[in-house]
C-alpha positions in Angstrom: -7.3 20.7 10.0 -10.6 19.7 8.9 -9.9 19.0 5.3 -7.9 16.3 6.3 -11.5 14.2 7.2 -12.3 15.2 3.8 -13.3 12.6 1.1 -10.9 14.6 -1.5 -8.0 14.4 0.6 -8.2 11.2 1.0 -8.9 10.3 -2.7 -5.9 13.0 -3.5 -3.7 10.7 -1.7 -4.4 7.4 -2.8 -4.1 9.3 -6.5 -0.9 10.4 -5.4 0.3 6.8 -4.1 -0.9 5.3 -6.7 0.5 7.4 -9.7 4.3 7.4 -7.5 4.3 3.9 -7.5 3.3 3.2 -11.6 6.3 6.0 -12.2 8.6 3.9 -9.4 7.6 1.1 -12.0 8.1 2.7 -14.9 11.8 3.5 -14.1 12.7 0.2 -13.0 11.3 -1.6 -15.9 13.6 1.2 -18.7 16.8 0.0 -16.2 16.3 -3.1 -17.6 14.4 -4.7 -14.5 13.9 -8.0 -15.8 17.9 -9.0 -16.4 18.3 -7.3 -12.7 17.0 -9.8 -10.4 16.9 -6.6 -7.9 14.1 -5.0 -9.6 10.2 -6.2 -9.5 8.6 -3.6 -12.0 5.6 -5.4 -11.6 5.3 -4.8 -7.9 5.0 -1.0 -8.3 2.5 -1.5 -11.2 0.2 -3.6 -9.0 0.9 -1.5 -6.0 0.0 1.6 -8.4 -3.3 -0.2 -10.0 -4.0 -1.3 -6.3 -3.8 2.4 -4.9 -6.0 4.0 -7.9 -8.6 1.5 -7.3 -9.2 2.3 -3.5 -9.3 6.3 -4.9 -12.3 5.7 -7.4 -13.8 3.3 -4.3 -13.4 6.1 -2.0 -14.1 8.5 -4.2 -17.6 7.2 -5.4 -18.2 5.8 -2.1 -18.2 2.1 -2.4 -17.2 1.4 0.8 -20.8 2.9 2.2 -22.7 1.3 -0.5 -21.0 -2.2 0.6 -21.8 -1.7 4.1 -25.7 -1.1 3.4 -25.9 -4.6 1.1 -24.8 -6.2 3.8 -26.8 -4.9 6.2 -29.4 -5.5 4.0 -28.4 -9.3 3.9 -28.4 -9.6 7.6 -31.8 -8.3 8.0 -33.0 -10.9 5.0 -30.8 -14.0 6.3 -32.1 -13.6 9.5 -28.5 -13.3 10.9 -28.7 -9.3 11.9 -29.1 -9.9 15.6 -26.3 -11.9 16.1 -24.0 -9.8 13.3 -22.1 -7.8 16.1 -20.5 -11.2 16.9 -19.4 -12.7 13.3 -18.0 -9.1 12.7 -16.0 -9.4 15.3 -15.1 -13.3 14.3 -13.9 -11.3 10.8 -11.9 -8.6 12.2 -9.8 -10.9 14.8 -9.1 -12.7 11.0 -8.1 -9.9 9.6 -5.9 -8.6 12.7 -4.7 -12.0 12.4 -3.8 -12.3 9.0 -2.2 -8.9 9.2 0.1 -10.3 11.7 0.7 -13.8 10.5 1.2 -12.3 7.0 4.3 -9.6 8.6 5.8 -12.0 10.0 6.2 -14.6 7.5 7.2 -11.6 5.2 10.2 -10.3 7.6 11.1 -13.7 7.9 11.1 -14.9 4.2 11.0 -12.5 2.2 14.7 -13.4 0.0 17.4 -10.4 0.1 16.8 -9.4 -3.5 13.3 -8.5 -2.8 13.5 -7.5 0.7 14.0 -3.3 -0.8 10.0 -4.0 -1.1 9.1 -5.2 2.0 8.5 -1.5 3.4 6.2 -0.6 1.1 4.5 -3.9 1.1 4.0 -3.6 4.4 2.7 -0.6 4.7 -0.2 -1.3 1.9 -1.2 -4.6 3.4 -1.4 -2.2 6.4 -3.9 -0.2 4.6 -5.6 -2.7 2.9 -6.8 -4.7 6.6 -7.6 -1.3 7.6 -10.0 -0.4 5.2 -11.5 -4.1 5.6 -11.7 -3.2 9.1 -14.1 -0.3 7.9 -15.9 -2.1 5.7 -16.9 -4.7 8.3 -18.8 -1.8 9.8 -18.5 -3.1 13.7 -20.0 -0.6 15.9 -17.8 -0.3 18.2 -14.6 0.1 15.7 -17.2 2.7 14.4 -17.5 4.5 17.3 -13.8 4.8 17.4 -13.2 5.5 14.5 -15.9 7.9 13.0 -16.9 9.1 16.7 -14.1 10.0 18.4 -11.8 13.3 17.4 -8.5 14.9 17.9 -8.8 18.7 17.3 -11.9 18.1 14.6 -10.1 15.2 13.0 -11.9 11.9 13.3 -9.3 8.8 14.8 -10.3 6.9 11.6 -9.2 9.8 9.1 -6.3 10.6 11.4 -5.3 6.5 10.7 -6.2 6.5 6.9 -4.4 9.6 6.5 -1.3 8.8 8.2 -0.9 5.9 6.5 -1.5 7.1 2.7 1.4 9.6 3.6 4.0 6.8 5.2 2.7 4.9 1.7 4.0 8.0 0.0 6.8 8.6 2.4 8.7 5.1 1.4 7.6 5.0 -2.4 9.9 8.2 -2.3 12.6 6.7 -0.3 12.5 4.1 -2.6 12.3 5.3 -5.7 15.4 4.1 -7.9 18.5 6.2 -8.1 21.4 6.5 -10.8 23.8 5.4 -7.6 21.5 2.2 -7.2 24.2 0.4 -9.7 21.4 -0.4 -12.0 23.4 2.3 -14.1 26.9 0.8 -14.1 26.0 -2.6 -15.2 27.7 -1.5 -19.2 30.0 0.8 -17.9 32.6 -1.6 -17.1 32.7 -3.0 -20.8 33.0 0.2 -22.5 35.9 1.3 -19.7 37.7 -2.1 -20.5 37.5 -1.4 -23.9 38.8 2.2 -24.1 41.2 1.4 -21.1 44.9 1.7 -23.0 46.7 -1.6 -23.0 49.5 -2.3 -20.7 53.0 -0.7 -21.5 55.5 -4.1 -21.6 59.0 -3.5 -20.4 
């Protein structure tokens, strides 16, 4: 299972995500999304635009390249010695905002959007995890990149499960002809061929 702590894996499935998620968008928009206040085209195309951005970041990298200008800033601010404790100042804020964020969602979110809460989850989910990374603490590090399970690295094992549960609900939710989206001018054309009532 080693080429699942593989930099092409991991760019194959935010590809994947991301290219699910502009077709998800796609197909709502042609079932006339914007007179259905159900649909929210423009959700999938940002989740979709969001998804093939983080593959040509990890594909090229970016993440790395990131890390070493701000290590490079710490050394020439004069900060680096006490960095350990600001980065972990920045994840708490993270952890927290993943949290506050959820729970405000669950809470607010109105019915006619709440089909897009899953997904939206889940991507936040990904996003604060790949901020986690890019904060670079050295002991999330040494989780992450340092410990394994059969070969597999925790942090791949994390990224990886949640690139499929992003795929895993884009599928679930992807719009179907029984989502009544279909229906909306059949009852027009069935009142109009329907034969008129037989008076006694």
């Amino acid at each position: 299972m080693t080429w699942v702590d593989t930099t092409p894996c991991a760019v194959l499935l935010y590809a994947l995500a991301g290219s699910m998620a502009l077709v998800i968008g796609v197909v709502e928009r042609h079932r006339d999304g914007a007179a259905d206040r159900r649909f929210w085209p423009m959700f999938w195309f940002a989740t979709g635009g969001l998804m093939l951005v983080m593959a040509a970041g990890r594909a090229s990298n970016v993440s790395d390249l990131l890390t070493d200008i701000g290590r490079e800033q710490a050394r020439s601010g004069g900060w680096y010695g006490v960095r350990r404790s600001l980065q972990a100042s920045v994840i708490g804020a993270v952890a927290a905002s993943w949290a506050m964020t959820v729970a405000v969602a669950v809470w607010r979110v109105p019915e006619r959007r709440r089909r897009y809460l899953p997904i939206a989850i889940v991507v936040f989910t990904l996003v604060c995890y790949a901020s986690v990374r890019l904060i670079s603490l050295h002991q999330v590090d040494a989780l992450l990149q340092h410990r394994d399970v059969r070969g597999v690295t925790v942090g791949a094992l994390i990224e990886v499960g949640l690139l499929l549960l992003v795929v895993a609900v884009s599928a679930w939710r992807f719009p179907r002809a029984n989502d009544g989206s279909l229906d909306k001018h059949a009852a027009p054309l069935v009142e109009r061929d329907a034969a008129p009532p037989v008076r006694g």
